[in-house]
N, C-alpha and C positions, 0 to 999 in steps of 0.2 A: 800528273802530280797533284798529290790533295793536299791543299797550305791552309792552315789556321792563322788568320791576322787579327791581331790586337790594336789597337790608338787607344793614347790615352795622355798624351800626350797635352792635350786642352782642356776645357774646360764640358767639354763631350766624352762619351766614351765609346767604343765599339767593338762588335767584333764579325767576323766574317771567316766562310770557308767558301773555298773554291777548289774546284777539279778540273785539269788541263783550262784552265782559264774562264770556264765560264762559274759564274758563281750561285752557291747553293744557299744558303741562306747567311742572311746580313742581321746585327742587332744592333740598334744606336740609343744612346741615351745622355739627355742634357739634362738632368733632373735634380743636380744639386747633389748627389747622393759622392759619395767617395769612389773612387777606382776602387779600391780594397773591397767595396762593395758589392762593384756589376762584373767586375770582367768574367771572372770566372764563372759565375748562374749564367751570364750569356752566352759562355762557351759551353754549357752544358747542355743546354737547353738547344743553341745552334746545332750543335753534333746528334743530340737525340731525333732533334725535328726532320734530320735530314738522314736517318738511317746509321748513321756513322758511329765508329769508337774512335777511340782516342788513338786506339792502332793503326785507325785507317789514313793518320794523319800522315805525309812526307816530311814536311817542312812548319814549325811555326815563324811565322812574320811577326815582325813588332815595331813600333815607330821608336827610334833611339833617339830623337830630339831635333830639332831644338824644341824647347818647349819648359811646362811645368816641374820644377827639379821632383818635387813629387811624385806626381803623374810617370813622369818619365822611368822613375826605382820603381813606382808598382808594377807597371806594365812589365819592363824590360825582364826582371825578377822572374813573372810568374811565368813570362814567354821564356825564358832559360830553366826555370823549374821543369815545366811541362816537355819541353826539348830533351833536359839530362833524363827526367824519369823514362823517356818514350824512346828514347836511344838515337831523336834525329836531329836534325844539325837547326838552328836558329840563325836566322838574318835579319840585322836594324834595318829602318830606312830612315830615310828624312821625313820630317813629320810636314815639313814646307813642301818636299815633293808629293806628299800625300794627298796635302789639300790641292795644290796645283790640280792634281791630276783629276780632280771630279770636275772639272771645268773645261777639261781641256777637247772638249769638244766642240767648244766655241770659236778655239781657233783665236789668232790674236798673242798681246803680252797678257801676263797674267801674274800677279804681283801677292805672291802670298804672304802673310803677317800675321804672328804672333805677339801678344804683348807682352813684354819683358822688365816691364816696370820701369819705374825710375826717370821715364821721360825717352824710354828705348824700346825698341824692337825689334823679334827677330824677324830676318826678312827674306826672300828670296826669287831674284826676277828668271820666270821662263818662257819660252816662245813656243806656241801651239799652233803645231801647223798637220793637218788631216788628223788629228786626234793625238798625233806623238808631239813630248813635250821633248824640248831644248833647253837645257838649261843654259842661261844667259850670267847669274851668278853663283857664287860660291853661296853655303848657308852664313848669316850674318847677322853680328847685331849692332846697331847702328842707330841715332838718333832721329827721331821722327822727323824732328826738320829736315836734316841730312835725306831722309827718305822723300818727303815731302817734293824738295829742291829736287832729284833726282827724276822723280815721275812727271816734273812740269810739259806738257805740250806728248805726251804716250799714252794717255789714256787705256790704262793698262786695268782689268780685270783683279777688286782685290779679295781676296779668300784668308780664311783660315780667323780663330777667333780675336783678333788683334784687325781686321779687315773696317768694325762698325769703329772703331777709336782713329783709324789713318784718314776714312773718309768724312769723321765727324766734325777734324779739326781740318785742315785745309787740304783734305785728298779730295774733299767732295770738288775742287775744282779742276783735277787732274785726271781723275778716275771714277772705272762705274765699280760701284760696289754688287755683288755678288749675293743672288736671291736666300734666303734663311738656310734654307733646304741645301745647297750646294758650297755652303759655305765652310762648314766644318771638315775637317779630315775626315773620313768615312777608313773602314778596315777593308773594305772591299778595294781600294784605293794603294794602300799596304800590300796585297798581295799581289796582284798586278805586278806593283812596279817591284815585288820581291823577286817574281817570276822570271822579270827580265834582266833582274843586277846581274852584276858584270864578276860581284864573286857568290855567284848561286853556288858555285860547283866545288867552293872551298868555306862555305858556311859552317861555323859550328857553333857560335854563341854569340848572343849580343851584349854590347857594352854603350852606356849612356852615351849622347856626346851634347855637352851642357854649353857650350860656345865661352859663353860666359859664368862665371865664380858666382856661385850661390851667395846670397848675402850674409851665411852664417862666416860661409870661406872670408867672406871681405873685412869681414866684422875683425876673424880672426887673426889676417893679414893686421889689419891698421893697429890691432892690439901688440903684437909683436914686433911690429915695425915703429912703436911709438917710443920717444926717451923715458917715460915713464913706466912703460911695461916692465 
């Protein structure tokens, strides 16, 4: 099977192809620039460099969240664009399994984290043992302290770009933070673990999943829920 994966989920972007599992070329970029801007020249440029069309694709992968509400409609979009036009079936994943999984050869807890603003984050604890991960929680979003208090005495492995903010403020005493390089969801990462979900075989689109209400949503909650509205 030949999978095109997408992240975009952070404040990174990537993309990746792979065939029956081993992978063919990777593109990563932290450079400030938009989603709307890299994902696609990356996938083109990936599929060129590696011989491949668009036809040759099986499956695109895409990270449905938790993460950037942004990031998340670019990515998802253009991995459902490219799915409808190419006539093949699309699968999200977790964007928290994502990053776990570049680590997960470490072995160990491994505490991925996204920042989610506000004094929150999304988060998600797994256990890596010979390179498979476990998952220990559901994805979540939850207050730093909450998280903080939770990782005291596990010294747990933290990834994902909400990782340098958990061990800045009091994870540094809990946990080791995770090298620059290893830190980010990678798309290589994506297809992997799209390879082996559990609905590979009933894939046909993906759809966001945001945990928590965009601030416009909140905004527009409290506006309608107010007596003065």
């Amino acid at each position: 099977m030949t999978i095109l994966a997408f992240d975009s989920s952070s404040l990174s972007a990537s993309a990746a192809v792979t065939r029956d599992g081993a992978l063919l070329a990777q593109s990563f970029q932290n450079n400030g620039l938009t989603h709307s801007q890299t994902l696609m020249p990356m996938a083109e440029a990936l599929l060129r460099n590696a011989g491949l069309a668009l036809t040759d694709v099986d499956l695109i992968a895409v990270t449905h969240g938790p993460g950037s509400f942004t990031g998340l409609r670019i990515g998802v979009a253009a991995a459902n664009g490219l799915a409808w036009g190419l006539g093949r079936p699309c699968l999200g994943v977790s964007s928290l399994a994502a990053a776990a999984q570049g680590v997960a050869h470490w072995g160990g807890l491994i505490c991925a984290v996204q920042d989610a603003r506000r004094g929150e984050v999304y988060n998600a604890l797994f256990l890596s043992e010979g390179g498979a991960l476990t998952r220990l929680t559901e994805d979540r979003a939850l207050p730093l302290a909450a998280l903080w208090a939770e990782m005291q005495k596990k010294n747990p492995i933290l990834v994902g770009d909400g990782a340098e903010l958990c061990y800045n403020g009091r994870g540094g005493e809990a946990a080791r933070l995770a090298p620059p390089h290893l830190r980010f969801p990678c798309a290589w990462a994506v297809a992997h673990l799209a390879a082996s979900h559990p609905d590979l075989d009933r894939a046909s689109y993906a759809t966001p999943v945001y945990i928590r209400a965009s601030g416009a949503e909140r905004t527009r909650r409290a506006r309608s829920e107010s007596p003065c509205g």
